[in-house]
N, C-alpha and C positions, 0 to 999 in steps of 0.2 A: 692352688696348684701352681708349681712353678714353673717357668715357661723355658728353662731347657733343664736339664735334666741327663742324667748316663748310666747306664747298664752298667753291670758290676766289673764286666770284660773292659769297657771302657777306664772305670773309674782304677780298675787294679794298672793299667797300659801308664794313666795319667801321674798317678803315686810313681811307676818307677821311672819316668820322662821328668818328673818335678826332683828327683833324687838326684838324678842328671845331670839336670843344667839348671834347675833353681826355679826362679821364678818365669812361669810363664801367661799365655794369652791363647783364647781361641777367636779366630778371624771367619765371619760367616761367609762363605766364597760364592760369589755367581760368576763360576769360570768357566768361559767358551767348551774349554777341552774335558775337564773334568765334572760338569755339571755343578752343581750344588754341595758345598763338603766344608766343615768345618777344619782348618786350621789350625793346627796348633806349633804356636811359636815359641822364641823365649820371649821374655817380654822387651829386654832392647834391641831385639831383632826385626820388630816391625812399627812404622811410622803409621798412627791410626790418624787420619782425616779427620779436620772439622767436622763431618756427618756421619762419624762412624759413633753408634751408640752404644753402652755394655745394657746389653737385654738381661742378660744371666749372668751365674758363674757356677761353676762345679768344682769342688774340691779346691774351693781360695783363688781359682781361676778364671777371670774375667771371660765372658763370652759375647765377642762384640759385632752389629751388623749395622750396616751401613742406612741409613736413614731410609733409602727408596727403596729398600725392598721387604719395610716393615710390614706397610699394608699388605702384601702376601701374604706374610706370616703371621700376621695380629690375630689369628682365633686358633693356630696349630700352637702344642708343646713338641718344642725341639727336641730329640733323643740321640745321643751321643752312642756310636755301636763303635765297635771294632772287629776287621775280618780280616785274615790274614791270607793279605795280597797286596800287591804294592801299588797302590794309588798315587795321586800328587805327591811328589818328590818333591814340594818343597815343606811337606810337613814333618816335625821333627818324627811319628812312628814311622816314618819310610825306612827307618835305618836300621827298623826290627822289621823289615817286610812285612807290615800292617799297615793297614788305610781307617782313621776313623770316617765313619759315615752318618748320616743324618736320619733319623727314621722319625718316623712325624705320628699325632694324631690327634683330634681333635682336642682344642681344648673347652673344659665346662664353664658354664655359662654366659 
């Protein structure tokens, strides 16, 4: 099973963002304001840290999270949604007033 993963809404939002501006990156966020939310950048729009790691990728799309907040994550599969509302504005679907989101659920074995 792969550990992220995106709903069809998602991956169709992703195809027309990648049409756009080319290559890009998802950023795992544990943001004060906005909670937990994947990011999606271009890809030289954002400086990944020494301890950011690519967990995933979805549609040739890197999906990367930062070291310490793996063991949260290590037994959920990440699910990539999209809802059309305007979430973190620093993510490129802000600009179609859509927020991708994170929906989780256990993963086997």
């Amino acid at each position: 099973m792969k550990k992220v993963i995106a709903t069809e809404a998602a991956q169709g939002l992703i195809k027309q963002l990648q049409e756009q501006h080319g290559k890009l990156i998802f950023i795992h966020s544990e943001g004060c304001c906005d909670g937990t939310s994947p990011i999606c950048m271009t890809e030289e729009d954002f400086y990944l840290g020494s301890r950011d790691e690519q967990i995933g990728e979805i549609l040739d799309v890197p999906y990367y999270m930062h070291t310490s907040n793996q063991s949260y994550w290590q037994h959920m599969q990440i699910v990539i949604d999209v809802v059309n509302t305007l979430g973190n504005s620093f993510s490129l679907e802000s600009q179609h007033d859509k927020s991708f989101i994170i929906r989780s659920r256990k993963l086997d074995g």
